[in-house]
Biopython code that builds the backbone (N, CA, C, O; Angstrom):
import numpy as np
from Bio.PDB.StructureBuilder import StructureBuilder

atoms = [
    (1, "UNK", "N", (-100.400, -147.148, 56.288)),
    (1, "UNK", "CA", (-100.372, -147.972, 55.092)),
    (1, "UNK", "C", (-98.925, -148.320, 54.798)),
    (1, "UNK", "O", (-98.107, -147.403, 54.724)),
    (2, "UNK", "N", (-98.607, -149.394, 54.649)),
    (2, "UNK", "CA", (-97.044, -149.726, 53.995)),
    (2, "UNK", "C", (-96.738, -149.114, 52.562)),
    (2, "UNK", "O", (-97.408, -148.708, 51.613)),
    (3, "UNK", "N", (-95.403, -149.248, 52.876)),
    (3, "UNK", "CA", (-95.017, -148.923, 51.365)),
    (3, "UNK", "C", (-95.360, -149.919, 50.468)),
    (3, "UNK", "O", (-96.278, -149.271, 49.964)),
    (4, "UNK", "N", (-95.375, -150.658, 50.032)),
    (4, "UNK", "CA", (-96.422, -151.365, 48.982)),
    (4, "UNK", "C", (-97.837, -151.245, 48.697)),
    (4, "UNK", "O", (-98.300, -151.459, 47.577)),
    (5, "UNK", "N", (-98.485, -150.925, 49.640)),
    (5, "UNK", "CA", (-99.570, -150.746, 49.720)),
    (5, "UNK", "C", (-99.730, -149.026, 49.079)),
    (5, "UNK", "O", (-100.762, -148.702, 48.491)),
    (6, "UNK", "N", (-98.591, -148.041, 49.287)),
    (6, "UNK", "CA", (-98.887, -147.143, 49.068)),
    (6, "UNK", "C", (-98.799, -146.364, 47.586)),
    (6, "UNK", "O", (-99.433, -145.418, 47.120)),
    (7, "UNK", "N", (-97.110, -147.672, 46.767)),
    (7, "UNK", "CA", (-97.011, -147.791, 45.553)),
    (7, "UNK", "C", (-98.106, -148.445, 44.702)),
    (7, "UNK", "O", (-98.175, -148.392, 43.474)),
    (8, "UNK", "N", (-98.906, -149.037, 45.489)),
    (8, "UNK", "CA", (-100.267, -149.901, 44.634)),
    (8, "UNK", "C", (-101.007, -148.806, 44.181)),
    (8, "UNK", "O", (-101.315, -148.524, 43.022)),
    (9, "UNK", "N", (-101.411, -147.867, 45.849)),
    (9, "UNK", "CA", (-102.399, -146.918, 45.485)),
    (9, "UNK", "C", (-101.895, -146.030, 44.128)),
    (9, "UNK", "O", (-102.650, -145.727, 43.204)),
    (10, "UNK", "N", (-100.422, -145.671, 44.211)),
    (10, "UNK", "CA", (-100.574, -144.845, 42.961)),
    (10, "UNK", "C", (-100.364, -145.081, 41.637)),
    (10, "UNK", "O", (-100.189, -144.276, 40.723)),
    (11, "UNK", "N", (-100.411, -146.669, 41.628)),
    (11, "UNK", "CA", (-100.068, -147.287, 40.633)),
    (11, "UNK", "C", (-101.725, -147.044, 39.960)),
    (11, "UNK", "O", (-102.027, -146.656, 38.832)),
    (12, "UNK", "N", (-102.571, -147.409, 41.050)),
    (12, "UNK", "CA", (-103.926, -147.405, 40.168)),
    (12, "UNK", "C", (-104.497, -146.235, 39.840)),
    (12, "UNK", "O", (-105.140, -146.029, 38.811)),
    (13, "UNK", "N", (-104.252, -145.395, 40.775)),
    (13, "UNK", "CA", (-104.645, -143.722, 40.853)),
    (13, "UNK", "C", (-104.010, -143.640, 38.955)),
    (13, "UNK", "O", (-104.814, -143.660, 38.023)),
    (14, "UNK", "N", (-102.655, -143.562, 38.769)),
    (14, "UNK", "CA", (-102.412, -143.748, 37.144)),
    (14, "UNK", "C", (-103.287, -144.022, 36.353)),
    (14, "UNK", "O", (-103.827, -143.410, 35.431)),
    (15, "UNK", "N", (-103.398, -145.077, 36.821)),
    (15, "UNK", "CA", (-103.975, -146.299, 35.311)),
    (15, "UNK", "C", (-105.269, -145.763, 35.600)),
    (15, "UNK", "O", (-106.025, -146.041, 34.669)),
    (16, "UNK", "N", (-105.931, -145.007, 36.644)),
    (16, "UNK", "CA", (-106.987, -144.444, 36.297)),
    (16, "UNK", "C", (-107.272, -142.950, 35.616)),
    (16, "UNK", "O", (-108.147, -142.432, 34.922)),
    (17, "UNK", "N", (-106.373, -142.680, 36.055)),
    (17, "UNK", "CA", (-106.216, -141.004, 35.227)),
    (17, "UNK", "C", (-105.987, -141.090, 33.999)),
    (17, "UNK", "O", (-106.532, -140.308, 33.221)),
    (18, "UNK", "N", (-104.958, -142.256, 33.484)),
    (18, "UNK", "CA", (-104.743, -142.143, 32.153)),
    (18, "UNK", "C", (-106.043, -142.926, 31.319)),
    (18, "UNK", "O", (-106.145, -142.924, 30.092)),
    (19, "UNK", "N", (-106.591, -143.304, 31.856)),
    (19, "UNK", "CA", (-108.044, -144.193, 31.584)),
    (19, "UNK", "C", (-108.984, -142.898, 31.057)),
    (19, "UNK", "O", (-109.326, -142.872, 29.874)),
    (20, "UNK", "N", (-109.309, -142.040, 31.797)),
    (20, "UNK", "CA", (-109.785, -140.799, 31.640)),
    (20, "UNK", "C", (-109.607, -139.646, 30.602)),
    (20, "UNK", "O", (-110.360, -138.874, 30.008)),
    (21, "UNK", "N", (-108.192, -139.900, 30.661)),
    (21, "UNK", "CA", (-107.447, -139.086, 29.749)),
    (21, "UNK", "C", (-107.663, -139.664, 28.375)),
    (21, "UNK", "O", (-108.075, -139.079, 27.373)),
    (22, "UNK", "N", (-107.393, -140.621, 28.482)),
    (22, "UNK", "CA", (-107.638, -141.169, 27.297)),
    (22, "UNK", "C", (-109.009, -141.614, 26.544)),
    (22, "UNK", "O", (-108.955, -141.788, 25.326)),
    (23, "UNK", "N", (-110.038, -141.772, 27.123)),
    (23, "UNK", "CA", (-111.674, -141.744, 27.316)),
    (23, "UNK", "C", (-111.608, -140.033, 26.411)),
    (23, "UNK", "O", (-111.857, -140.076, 25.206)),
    (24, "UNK", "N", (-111.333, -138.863, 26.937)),
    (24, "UNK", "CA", (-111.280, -137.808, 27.134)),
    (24, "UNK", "C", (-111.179, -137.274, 25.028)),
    (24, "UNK", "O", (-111.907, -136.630, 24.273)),
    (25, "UNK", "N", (-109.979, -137.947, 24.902)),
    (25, "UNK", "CA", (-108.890, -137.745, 24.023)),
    (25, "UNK", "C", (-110.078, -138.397, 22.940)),
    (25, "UNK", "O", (-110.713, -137.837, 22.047)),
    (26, "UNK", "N", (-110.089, -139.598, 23.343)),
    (26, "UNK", "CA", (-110.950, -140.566, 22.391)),
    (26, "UNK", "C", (-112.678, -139.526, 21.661)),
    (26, "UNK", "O", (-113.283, -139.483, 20.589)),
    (27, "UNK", "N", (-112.766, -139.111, 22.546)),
    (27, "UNK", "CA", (-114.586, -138.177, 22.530)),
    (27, "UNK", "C", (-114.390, -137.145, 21.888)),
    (27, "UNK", "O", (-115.280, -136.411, 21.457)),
    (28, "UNK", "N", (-112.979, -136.954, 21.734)),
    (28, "UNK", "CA", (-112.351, -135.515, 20.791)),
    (28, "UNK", "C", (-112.266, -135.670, 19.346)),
    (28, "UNK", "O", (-112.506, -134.929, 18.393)),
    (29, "UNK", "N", (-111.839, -136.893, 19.486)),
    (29, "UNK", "CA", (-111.314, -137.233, 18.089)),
    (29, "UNK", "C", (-112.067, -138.377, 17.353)),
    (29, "UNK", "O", (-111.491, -139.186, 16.626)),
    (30, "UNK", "N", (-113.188, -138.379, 17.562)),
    (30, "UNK", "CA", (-114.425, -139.439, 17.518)),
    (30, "UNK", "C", (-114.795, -138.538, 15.990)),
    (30, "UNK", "O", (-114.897, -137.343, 15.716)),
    (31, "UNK", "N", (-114.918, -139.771, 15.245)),
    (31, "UNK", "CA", (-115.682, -139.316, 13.844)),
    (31, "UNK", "C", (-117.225, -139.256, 13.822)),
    (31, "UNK", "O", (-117.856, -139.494, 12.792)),
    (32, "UNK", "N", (-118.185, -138.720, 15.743)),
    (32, "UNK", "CA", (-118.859, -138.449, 15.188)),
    (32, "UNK", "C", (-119.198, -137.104, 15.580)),
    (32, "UNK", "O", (-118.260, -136.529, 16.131)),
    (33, "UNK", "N", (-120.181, -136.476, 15.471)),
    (33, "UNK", "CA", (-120.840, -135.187, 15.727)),
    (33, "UNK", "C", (-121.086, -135.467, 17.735)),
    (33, "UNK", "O", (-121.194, -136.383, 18.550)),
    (34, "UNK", "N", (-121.067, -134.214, 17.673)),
    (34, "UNK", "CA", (-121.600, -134.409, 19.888)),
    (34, "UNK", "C", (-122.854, -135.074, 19.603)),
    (34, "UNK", "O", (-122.838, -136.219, 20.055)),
    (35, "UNK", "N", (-123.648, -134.853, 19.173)),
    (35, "UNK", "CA", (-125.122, -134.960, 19.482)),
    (35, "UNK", "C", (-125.316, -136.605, 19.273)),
    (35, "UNK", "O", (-126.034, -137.355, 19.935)),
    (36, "UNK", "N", (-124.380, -136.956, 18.052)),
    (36, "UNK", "CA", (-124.209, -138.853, 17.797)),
    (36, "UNK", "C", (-123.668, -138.886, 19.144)),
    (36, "UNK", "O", (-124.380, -139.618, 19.831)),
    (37, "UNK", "N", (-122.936, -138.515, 19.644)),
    (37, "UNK", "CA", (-121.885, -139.083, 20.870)),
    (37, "UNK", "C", (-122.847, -139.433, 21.661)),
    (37, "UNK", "O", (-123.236, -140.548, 22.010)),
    (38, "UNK", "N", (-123.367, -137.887, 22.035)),
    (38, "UNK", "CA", (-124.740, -137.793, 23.622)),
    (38, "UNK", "C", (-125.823, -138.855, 23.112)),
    (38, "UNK", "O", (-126.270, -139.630, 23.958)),
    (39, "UNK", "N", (-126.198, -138.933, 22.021)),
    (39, "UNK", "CA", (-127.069, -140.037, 21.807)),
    (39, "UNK", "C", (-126.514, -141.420, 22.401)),
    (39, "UNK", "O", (-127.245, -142.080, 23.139)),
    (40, "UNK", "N", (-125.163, -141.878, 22.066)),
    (40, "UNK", "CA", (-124.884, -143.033, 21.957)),
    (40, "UNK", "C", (-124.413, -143.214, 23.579)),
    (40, "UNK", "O", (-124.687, -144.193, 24.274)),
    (41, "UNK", "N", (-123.670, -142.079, 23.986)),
    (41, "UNK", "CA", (-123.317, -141.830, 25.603)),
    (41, "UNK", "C", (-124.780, -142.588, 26.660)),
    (41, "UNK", "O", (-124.660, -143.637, 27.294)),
    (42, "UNK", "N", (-126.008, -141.780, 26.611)),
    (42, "UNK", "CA", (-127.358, -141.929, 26.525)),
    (42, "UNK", "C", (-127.580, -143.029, 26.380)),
    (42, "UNK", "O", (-127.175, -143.840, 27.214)),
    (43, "UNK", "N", (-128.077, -143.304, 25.615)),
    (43, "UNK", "CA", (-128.001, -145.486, 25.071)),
    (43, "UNK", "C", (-127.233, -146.407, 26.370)),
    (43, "UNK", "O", (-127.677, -147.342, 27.035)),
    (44, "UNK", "N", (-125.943, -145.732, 26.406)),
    (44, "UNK", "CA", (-125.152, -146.504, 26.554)),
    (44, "UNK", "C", (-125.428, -146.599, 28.364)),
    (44, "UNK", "O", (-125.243, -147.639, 28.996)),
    (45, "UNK", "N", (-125.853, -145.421, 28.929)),
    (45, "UNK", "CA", (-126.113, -145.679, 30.199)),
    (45, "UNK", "C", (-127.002, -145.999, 30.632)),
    (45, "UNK", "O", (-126.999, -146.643, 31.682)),
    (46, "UNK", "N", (-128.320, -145.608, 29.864)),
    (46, "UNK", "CA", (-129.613, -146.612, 30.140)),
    (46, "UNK", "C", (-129.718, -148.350, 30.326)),
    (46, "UNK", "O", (-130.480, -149.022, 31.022)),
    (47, "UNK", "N", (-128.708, -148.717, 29.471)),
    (47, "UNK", "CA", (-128.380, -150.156, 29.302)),
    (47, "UNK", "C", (-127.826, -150.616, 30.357)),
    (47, "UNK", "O", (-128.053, -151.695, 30.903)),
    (48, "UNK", "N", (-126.657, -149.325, 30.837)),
    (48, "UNK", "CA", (-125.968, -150.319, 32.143)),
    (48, "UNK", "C", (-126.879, -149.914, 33.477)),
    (48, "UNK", "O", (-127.001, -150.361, 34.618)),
    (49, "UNK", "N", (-127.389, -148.938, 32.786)),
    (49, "UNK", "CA", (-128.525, -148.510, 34.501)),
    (49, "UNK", "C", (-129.814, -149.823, 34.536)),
    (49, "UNK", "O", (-130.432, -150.033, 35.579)),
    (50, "UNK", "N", (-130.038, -150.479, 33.491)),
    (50, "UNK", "CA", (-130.882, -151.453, 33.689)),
    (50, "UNK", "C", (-130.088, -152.540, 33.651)),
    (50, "UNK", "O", (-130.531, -153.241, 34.560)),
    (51, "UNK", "N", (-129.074, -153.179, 33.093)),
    (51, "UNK", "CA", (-128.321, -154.260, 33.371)),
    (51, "UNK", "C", (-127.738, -154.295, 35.016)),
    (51, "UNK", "O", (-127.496, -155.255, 35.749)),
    (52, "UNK", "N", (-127.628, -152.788, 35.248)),
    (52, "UNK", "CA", (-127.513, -153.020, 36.770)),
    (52, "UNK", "C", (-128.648, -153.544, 38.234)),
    (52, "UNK", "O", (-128.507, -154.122, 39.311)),
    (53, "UNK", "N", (-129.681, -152.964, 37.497)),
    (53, "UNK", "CA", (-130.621, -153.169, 38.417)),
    (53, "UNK", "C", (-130.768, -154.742, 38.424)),
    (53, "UNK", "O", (-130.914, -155.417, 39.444)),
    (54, "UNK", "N", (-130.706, -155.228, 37.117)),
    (54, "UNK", "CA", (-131.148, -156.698, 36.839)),
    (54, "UNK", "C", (-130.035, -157.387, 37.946)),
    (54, "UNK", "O", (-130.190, -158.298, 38.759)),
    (55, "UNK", "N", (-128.941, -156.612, 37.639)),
    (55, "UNK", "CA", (-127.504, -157.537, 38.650)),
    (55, "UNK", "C", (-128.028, -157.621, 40.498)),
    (55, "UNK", "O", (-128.015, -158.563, 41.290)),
    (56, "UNK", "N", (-128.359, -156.496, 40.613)),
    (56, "UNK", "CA", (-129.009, -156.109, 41.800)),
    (56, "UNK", "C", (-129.878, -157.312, 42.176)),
    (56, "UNK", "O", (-129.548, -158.169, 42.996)),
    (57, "UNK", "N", (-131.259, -157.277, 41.346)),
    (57, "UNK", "CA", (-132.345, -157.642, 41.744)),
    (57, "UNK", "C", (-132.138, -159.338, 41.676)),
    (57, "UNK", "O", (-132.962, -160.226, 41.896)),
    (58, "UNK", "N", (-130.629, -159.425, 41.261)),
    (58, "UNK", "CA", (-130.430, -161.207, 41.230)),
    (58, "UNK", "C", (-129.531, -161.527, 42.500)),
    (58, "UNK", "O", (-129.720, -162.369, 43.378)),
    (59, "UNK", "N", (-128.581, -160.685, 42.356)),
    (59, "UNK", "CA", (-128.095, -160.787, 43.808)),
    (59, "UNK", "C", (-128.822, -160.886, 44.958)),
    (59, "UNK", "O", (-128.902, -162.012, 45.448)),
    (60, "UNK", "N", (-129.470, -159.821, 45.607)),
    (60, "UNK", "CA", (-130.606, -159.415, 46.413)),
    (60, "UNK", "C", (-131.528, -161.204, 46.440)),
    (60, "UNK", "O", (-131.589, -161.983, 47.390)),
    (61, "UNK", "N", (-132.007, -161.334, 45.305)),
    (61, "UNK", "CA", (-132.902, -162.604, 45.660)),
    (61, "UNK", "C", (-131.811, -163.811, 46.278)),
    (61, "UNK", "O", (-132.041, -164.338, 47.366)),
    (62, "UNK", "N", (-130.804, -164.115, 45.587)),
    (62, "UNK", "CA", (-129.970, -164.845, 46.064)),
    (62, "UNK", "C", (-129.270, -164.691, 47.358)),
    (62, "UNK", "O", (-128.980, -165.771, 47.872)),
    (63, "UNK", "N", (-128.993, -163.856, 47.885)),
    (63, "UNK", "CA", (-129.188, -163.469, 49.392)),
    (63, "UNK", "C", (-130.167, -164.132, 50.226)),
    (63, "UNK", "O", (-130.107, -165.023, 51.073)),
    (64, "UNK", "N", (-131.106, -163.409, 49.717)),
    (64, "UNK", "CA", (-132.364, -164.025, 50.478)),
    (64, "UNK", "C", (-132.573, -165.096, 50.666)),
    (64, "UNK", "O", (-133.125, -165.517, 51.682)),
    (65, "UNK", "N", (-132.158, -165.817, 49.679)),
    (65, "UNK", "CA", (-132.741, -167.146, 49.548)),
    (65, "UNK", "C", (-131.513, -168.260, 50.463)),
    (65, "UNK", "O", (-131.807, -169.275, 51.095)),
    (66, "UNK", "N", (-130.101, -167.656, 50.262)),
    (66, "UNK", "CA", (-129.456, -168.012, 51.415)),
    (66, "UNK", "C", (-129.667, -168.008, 52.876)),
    (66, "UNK", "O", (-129.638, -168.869, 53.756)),
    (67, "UNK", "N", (-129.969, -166.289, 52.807)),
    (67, "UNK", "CA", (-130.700, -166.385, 54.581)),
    (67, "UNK", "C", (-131.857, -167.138, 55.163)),
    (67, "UNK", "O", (-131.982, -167.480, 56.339)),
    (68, "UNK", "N", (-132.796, -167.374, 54.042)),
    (68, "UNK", "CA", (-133.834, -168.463, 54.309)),
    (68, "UNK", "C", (-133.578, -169.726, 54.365)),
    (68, "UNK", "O", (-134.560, -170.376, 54.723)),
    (69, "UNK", "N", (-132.546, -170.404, 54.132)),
    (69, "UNK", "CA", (-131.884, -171.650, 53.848)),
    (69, "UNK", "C", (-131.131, -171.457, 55.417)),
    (69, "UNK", "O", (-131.416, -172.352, 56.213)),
    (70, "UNK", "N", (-130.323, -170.513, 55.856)),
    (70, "UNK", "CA", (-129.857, -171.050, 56.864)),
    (70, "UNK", "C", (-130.694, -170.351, 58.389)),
    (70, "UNK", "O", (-130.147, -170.462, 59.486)),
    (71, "UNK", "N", (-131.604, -169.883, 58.278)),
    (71, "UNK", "CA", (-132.383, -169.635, 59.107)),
    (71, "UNK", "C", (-133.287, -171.473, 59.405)),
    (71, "UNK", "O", (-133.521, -172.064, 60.459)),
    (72, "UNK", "N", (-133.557, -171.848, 58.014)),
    (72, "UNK", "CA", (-134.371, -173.559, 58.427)),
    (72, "UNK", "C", (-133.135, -173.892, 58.679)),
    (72, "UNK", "O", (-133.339, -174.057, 59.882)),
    (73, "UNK", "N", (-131.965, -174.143, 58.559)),
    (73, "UNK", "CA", (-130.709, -175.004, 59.443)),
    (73, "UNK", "C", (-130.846, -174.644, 60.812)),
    (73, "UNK", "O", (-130.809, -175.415, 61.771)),
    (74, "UNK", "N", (-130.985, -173.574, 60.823)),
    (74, "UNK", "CA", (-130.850, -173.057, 62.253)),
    (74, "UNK", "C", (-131.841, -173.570, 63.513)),
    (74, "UNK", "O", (-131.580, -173.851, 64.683)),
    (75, "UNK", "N", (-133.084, -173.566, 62.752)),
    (75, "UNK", "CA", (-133.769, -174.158, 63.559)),
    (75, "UNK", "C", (-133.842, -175.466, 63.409)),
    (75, "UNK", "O", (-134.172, -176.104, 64.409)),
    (76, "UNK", "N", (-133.611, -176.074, 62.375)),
    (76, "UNK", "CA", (-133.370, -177.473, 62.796)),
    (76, "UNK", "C", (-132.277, -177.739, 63.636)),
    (76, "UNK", "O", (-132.453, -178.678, 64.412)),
    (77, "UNK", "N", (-131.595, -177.377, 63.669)),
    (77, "UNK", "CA", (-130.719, -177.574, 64.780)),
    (77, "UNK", "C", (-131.143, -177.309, 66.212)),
    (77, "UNK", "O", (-130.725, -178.036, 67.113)),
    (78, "UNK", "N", (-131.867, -176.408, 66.426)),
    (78, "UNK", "CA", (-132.366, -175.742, 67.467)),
    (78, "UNK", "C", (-133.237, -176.939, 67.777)),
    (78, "UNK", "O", (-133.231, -177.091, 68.999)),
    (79, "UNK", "N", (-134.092, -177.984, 67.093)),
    (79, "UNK", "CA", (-135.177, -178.110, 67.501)),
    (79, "UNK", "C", (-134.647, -179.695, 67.888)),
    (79, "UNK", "O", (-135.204, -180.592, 68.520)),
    (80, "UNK", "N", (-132.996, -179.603, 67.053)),
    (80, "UNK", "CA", (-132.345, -181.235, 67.939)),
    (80, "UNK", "C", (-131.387, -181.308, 69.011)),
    (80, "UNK", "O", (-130.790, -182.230, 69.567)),
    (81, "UNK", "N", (-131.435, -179.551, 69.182)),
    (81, "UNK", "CA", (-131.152, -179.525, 71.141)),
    (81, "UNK", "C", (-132.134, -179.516, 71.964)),
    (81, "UNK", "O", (-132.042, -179.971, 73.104)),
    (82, "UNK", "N", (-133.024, -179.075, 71.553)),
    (82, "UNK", "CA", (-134.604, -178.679, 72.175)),
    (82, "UNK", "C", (-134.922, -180.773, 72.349)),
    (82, "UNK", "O", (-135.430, -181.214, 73.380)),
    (83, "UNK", "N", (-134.658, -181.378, 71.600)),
    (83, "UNK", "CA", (-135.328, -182.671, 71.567)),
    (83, "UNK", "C", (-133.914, -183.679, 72.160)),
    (83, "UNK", "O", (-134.255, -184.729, 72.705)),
    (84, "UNK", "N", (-132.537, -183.431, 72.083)),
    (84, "UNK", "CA", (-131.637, -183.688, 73.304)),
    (84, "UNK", "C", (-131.736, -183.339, 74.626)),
    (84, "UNK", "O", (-131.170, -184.075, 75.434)),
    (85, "UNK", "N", (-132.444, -182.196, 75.102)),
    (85, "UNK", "CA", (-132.412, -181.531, 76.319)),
    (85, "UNK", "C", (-133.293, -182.511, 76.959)),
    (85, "UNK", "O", (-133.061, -182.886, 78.108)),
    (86, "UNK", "N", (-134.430, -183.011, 76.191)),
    (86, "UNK", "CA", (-135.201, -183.679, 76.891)),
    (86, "UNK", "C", (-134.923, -185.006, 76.859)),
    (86, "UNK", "O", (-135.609, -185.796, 77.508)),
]
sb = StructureBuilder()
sb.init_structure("model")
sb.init_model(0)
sb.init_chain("A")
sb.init_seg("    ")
for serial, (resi, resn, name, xyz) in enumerate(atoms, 1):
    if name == "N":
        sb.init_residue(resn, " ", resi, " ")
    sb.init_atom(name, np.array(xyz, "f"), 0.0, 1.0, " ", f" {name:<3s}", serial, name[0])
structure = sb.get_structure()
C-alpha cells in the first residue's frame, strides 16, 4: 500500500473511532432512562432492517431486469450473424 493510501487508512480508522466514542459518550449522557434508549435503539433498527431489505429487493429487481434486457440484445445480435452467415 503507498503512503497515501496508508495515511487515508488511518485517517478513517479515526474518524471512525471517534464516531464511536462519541455515539458512546452521547448514550451516557442521554436524558433518557436505558430502557427509553433500548426501546428507541430497537425502533430504530427494525426500520433500517426493513428499509434495507426494501433497498435490496429494488436493487436485485433492477439487476435483473438489466440482465434480461441485455440477454434480448444479445440474441438479437446473435440472430443478425446467424442471418449474415447465410
Amino acid at each position: 500500500m503507498s503512503n497515501q493510501g496508508s495515511q487515508a487508512a488511518k485517517v478513517a480508522a479515526l474518524v471512525a473511532g471517534g464516531a464511536v466514542i462519541g455515539a458512546g459518550i452521547g448514550l451516557l449522557f442521554a436524558p433518557q432512562t436505558g430502557a427509553e434508549t433500548r426501546r428507541d435503539v430497537g425502533r430504530y433498527t427494525k426500520k433500517a432492517q426493513l428499509q434495507a431489505t426494501r433497498w435490496s429487493r429494488t436493487v436485485q429487481s433492477g439487476v435483473k431486469e438489466v440482465m434480461d434486457r441485455s440477454k434480448s440484445l444479445i440474441r438479437k445480435d446473435d440472430q443478425k450473424l446467424r442471418i449474415e452467415a447465410v
